[in-house]
N, C-alpha and C positions, 0 to 999 in steps of 0.2 A: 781862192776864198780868203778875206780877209772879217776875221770877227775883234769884233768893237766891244766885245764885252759880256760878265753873264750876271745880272741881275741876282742881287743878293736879299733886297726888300721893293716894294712895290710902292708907288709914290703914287697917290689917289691926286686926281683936279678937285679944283675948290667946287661945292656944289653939286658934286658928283654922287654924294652919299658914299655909303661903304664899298671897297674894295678888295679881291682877290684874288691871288694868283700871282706869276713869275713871270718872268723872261728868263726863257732856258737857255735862249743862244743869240744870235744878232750877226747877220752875216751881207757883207756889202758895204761899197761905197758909192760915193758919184763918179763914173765914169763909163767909158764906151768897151774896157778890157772884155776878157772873158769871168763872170761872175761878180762882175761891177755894173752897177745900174746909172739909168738914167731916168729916174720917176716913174719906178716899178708901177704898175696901172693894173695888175691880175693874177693872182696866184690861185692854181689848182693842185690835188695830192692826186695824183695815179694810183690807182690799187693794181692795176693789171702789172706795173712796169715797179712799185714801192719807189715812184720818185716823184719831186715836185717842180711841176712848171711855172714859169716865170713869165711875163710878157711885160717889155718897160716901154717909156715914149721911143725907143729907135727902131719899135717896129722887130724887135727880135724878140726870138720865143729860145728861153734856156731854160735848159733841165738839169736839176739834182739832186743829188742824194738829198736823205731827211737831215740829214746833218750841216747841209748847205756846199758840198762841196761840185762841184763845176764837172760836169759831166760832157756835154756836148748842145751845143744848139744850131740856130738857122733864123734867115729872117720872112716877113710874110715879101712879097714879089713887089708892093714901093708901097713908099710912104709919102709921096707926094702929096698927095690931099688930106692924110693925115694918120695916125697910128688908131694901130689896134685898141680897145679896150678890156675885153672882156677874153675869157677862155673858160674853157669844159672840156669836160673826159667823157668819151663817149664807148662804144662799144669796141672792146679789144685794144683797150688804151688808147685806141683813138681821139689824137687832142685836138678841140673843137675849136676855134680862133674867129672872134666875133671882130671883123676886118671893117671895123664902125664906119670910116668916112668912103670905103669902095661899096657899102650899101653889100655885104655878101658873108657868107658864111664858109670859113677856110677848113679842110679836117683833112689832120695829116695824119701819118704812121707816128710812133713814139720816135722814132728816129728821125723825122719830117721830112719822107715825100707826101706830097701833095695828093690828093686823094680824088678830091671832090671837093664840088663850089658849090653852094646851094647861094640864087640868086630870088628876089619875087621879080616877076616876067608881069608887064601890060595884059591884060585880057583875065589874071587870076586873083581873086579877093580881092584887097587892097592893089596891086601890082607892085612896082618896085620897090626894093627896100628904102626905109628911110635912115635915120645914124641907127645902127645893129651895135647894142649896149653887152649883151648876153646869148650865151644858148646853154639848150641843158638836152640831155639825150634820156629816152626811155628804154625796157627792158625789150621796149618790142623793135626798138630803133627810130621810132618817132624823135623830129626835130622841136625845140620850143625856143621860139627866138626872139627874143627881145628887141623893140627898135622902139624911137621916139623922135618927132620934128615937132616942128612949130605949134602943128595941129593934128598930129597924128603919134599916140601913146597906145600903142600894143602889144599884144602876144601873139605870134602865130605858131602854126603846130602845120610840121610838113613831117611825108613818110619816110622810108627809110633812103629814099633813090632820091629822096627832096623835092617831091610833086606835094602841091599844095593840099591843106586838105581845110583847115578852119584859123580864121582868129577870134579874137576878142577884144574888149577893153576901149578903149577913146579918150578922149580929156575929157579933166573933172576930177571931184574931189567923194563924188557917193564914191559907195561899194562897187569895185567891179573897173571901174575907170582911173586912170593913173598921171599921175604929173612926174616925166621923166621917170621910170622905168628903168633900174639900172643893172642889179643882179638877178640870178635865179638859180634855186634850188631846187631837184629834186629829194625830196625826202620818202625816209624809207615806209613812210606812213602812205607813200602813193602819192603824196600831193604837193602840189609845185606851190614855194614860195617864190615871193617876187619883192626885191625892196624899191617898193615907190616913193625913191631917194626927195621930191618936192614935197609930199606930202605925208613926209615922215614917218612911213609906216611901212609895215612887212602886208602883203597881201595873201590870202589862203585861198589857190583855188585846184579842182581836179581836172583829171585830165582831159575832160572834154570841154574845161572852160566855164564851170559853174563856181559861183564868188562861195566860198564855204566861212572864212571868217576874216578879220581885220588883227593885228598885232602892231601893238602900241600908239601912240601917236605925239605928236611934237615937245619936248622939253627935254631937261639937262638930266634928271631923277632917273633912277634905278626905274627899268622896266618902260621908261619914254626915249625917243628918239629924234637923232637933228640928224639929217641926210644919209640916212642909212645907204651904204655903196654895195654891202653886197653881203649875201647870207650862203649859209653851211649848215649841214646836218651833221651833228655828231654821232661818234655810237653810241653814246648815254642815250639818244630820242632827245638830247635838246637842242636848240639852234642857236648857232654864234653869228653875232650881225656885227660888222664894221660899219663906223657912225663916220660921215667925212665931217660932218658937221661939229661934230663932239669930243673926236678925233680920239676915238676908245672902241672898247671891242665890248659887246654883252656876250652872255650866256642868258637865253631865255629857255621856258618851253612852248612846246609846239603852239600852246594858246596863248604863250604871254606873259606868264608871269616873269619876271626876273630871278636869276640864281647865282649870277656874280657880275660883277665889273672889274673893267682894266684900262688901265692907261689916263689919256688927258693930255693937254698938248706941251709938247719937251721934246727936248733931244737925247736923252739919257735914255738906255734900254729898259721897257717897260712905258714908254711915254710913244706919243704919236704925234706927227704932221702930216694932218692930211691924207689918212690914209682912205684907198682905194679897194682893196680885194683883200679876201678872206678865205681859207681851205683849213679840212680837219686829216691829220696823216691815220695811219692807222694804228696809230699807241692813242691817239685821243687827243695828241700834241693840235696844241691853234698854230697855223704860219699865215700872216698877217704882209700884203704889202702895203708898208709904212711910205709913202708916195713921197713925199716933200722931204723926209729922209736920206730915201734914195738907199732904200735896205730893206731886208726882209728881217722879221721877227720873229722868232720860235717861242709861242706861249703856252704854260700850262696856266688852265682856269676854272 
C-alpha cells in the first residue's frame, strides 16, 4: 500500500456551488504491483468479509482492508476482448463481477473461486447479453444486471441459479428507458437505483421493474448531474453518486434533494479524474474509484 496523502481542507471546482467533506486516506498508484492500479473501474464494501473490493483495467479483482492495505486477490479468466467494469456483493460475500465485454456475470467466493456464470442464452427474453455494466443481488437471491449496446439499454432480473425471469427498460430518454446504464443499487428502502450515466440521471424503480421516480438531471449545481457512473446506499438512507462527468462525488436523498458535494477535477486528494465507481464501508466512510488517477479515495461526506 502506498498512500499519497490525507487531506486537510477540501478544494471545491468552479461552479460547483458549496462543498463538504474530506479525504480520509488515498491509497494507490499506477501500476500492475500488488495494490497498485491501473484505472481502477469498480469498488464495492463487503459487509460479510469488513473488506473492500477493487476491479482495475487488468482485469484483476483485489481486496482490502478499510484501510487500503492489500489483502489478497485474482484475476477474471481473460481480458482479451476487454475488462471488467462493474462489481457487487451478493449473498454470503459473494463478489458479483460484471465481465462487460464476455457478455456474462462472474460470482466468486470472497477469496475467488469461481462459483457460477450467469450467461442470457438465444430462445430467453432478450437472449445474449450485451456489454454487462452492473449487477446487484437481492435478499431473496435474485440477479439485477445491467447491460447496454447500440440499441439495447436494460435491466434484467434472473433467480438465484440464474434462469431468466424478466427485464425492462430500452432506449430513450421518457421514464423507464435508459441511455447507457451503468451502475446499480440496491437500497435498503427495497428499490433498485440505476445511474442512467447519458442521460444524467439516477432512475428509481422496484423490484418487479415498475419506473417509481427520476433523481436529478443534467448540469454542474448541487443536486444536478453530468454522467453519473455509479450509485450507493448509505446507512444515513442517503445516496452517494459518482459523476464521471463532473468528476465529484454527491450525497443526495432517496428523492433528490442534495446534502453535500466533493471534489472537481485535480490530482491532489479530495479532487477527481474521471472517476468510475462508488461503495459506502460500514463506518459510513465514501471509497471512491478515482479512474484516471489510478487510486482509490477514502471520503467522509
Amino acid at each position: 500500500m502506498r498512500w499519497l496523502g490525507m487531506a486537510l481542507a477540501v478544494l471545491a471546482s468552479s461552479g460547483c456551488g458549496s462543498v463538504s467533506g474530506s479525504a480520509d486516506a488515498v491509497w494507490g498508484s499506477h501500476g500492475r504491483q500488488e495494490g497498485h492500479f491501473v484505472r481502477p473501474r469498480a469498488v464495492a464494501f463487503n459487509s460479510a468479509t469488513q473488506e473492500i473490493v477493487v476491479i482495475d483495467f487488468t482485469g484483476r479483482i483485489q481486496i482490502f482492508n478499510q484501510d487500503g492495505r492489500y489483502l489478497r486477490g485474482w484475476s477474471t479468466p481473460s481480458i482479451v476482448n476487454g475488462r471488467p467494469s462493474g462489481v457487487g456483493i451478493g449473498l454470503g460475500g459473494k463478489i458479483l463481477v460484471a465481465d462487460s465485454h464476455y457478455n456474462r456475470v462472474l460470482v466468486y467466493t470472497p477469496e475467488g473461486t469461481l462459483v457460477q456464470e450467469i450467461v442470457g442464452r438465444e430462445g430467453e427474453g432478450p437472449g445474449p447479453f450485451a456489454y454487462v455494466s452492473d449487477v446487484a443481488q437481492d435478499e431473496s437471491g435474485n440477479y439485477y444486471i445491467v447491460e447496454f449496446s447500440e440499441d439495447r439499454h436494460l435491466i434484467r432480473k434472473y433467480d438465484a441459479q440464474g434462469r431468466y425471469l424478466m427485464h425492462w427498460g430500452g432506449q430513450g430518454q421518457e421514464p423507464g428507458q435508459f441511455a447507457r446504464p451503468r451502475g446499480i443499487c440496491l437500497g435498503k428502502d427495497g428499490l433498485l437505483y440505476v445511474a442512467d450515466s447519458c442521460n444524467h440521471r439516477i432512475q428509481v424503480f422496484d423490484q418487479q421493474g415498475r419506473f417509481v421516480r427520476v433523481v436529478g438531471d443534467e448540469g454542474s449545481e448541487p443536486g444536478k448531474l453530468r454522467y453519473p457512473y455509479d450509485v450507493a446506499w448509505g446507512s444515513n438512507g442517503d445516496l452517494y453518486v459518482v459523476e464521471y462527468g463532473n468528476h465529484r462525488v454527491q450525497r443526495l436523498t432517496p428523492e433528490g434533494k442534495p446534502r453535500g458535494v466533493l471534489g472537481g477535477p485535480g490530482r491532489e486528494p479530495g479532487l477527481f479524474h474521471s472517476p468510475w465507481g462508488i461503495t459506502v464501508d460500514s463506518f459510513g466512510r465514501i471509497h471512491v474509484a478515482d479512474t484516471e488517477n489510478h487510486r482509490i479515495q477514502r471520503l467522509k461526506l
